[in-house]
N, C-alpha and C positions, 0 to 999 in steps of 0.2 A: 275283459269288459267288467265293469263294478256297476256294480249296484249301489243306490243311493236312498236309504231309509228315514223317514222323519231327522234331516239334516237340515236344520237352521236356515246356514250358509247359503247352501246351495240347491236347497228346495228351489223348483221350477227354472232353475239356471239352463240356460241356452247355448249353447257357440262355441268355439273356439278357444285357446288359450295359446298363441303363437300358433306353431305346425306341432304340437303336440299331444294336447289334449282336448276331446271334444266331448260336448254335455250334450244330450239332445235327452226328449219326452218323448218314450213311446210307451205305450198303453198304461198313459196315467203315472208313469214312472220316470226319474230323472236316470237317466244311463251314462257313465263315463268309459268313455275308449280313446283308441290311439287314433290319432288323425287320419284320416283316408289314404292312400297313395293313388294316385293316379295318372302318374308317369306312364303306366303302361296303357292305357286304352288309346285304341285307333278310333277317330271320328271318321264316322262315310263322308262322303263325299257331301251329300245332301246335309248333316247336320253343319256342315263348316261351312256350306252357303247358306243356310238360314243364320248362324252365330253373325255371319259378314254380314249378311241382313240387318238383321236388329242393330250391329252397333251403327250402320246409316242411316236406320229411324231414331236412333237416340243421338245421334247428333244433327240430325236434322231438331228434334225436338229441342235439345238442349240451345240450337242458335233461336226458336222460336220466343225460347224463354226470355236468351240474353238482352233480345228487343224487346222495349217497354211497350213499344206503340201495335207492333206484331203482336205480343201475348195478350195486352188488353184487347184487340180485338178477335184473338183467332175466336173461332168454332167449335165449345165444346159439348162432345156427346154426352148429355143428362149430368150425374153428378161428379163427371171425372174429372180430373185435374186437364189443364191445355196438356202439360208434358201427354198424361196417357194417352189425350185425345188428336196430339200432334203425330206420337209413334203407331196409335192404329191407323191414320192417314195417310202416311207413309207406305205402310205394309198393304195398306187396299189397293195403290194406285199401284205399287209394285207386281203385285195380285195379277190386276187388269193387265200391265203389260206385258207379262213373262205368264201367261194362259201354259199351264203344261209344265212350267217350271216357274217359279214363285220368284227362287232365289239368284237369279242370273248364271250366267255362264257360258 
């Protein structure tokens, strides 16, 4: 892990660079390291039904978008976007019907 001192370049730089190298901020400092691996983590059971979850409120949200007539009139909650206010819609009614289990199964 390097350290990044009054550097031009890459003062406040962020992210990625391929699968190699990664910039992140912590405590006020730029940090370079090697990319994560995470080939080896096992997901439970419960987070690989919320991940299923979410990608059917974003594509429920994403079809809401593709429609002009749907997004201009969906519903949305205060100052969110439809998208955000389409995917928490999704996840509530999901909610209600799976009482004890959210994420199906």
């Amino acid at each position: 892990m390097a350290q990044l001192n009054d550097n031009i370049v890459m003062k406040n730089m962020s992210g990625a660079i391929g699968k190699q190298l990664v910039f992140r901020r912590v405590n006020g400092k730029t940090i370079a390291c090697k990319y994560p691996n995470r080939s080896h983590v096992v997901y439970t059971e419960e987070q690989i039904g919320y991940r299923t979850l979410f990608a059917k409120a974003s594509a429920y949200a994403s079809s809401i978008l593709k429609d002009p007539a749907k997004k201009a009139s969906y519903k949305r909650h205060g100052e969110t976007s439809v998208y955000h206010s389409a995917i928490k819609d999704y996840m509530d009614a999901e909610k209600q019907k799976k009482i004890g289990n959210p994420y199906g199964s």
